[in-house]
C-alpha angles and dihedrals in degrees: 000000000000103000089188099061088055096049096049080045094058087049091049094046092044093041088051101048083049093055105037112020086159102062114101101212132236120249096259101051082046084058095046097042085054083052094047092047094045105053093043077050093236088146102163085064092046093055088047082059102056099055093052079049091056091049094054098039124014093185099050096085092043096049094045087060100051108270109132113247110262125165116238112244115238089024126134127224117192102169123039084244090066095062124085093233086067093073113083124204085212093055097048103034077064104061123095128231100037105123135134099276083059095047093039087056093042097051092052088053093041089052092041110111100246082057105048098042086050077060095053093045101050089049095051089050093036090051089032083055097049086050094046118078093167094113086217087047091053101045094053085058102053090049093050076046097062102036090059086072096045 
């Protein structure tokens, strides 16, 4: 393992929430920081990660350990990095550090419970959203929406 790089990474992830706690992330800065934080075996903050991951792409994790990328009927997506077609092979297959030990360890956290129900849950309001047009309707469940990855 390069030390280093994980040091200079836990300076870039605390300097940029720092600088910008209101950004939101993007998909592929979510994966890295779950690498970062699990090999400094930091892995409450992995885990973090991968939550904020989930809610930008539900297809990443999947796709990173192996599933082929298919989009969920009935499912909603309201930004290009939601969509399945967002993630790219190329983009992934370049990045170091993901090796079996990392995915072995990520596929036990992606199948845990709290995981999985998280899932569920995102997929019922998500399909409940695209079917409500009541504008009061719609806003209790993005907040619900939005809890579920804090």
């Amino acid at each position: 393992m390069e030390a280093m790089a994980f040091t200079e990474g836990k300076r870039y992830y605390t300097w940029f929430n720092k600088e910008f706690n209101d950004d939101t992330g993007e998909p592929y800065m979510y994966l890295q920081w779950i690498l970062l934080f699990y090999y400094r075996k930091e892995y409450k903050l992995a885990l973090q990660m991968l939550k904020k991951l989930i809610k930008q792409n539900i297809h990443m994790i999947p796709f990173v350990l192996g599933c082929p990328l298919e989009r969920i009927e009935g499912f909603s997506y309201f930004s290009n990095w939601e969509m399945p077609e967002y993630i790219d092979s190329d983009e992934i297959a370049k990045m170091k550090y993901l090796d079996e030990d990392f995915k072995s360890w990520l596929n036990e956290q992606y199948m845990k419970h709290e995981i999985q129900a998280l899932l569920e849950e995102d997929i019922a309001l998500n399909k409940e959203l695209k079917m409500t047009n009541d504008f009061e309707r719609r806003s209790i469940l993005i907040k619900k929406q939005n809890a579920l990855f804090e």
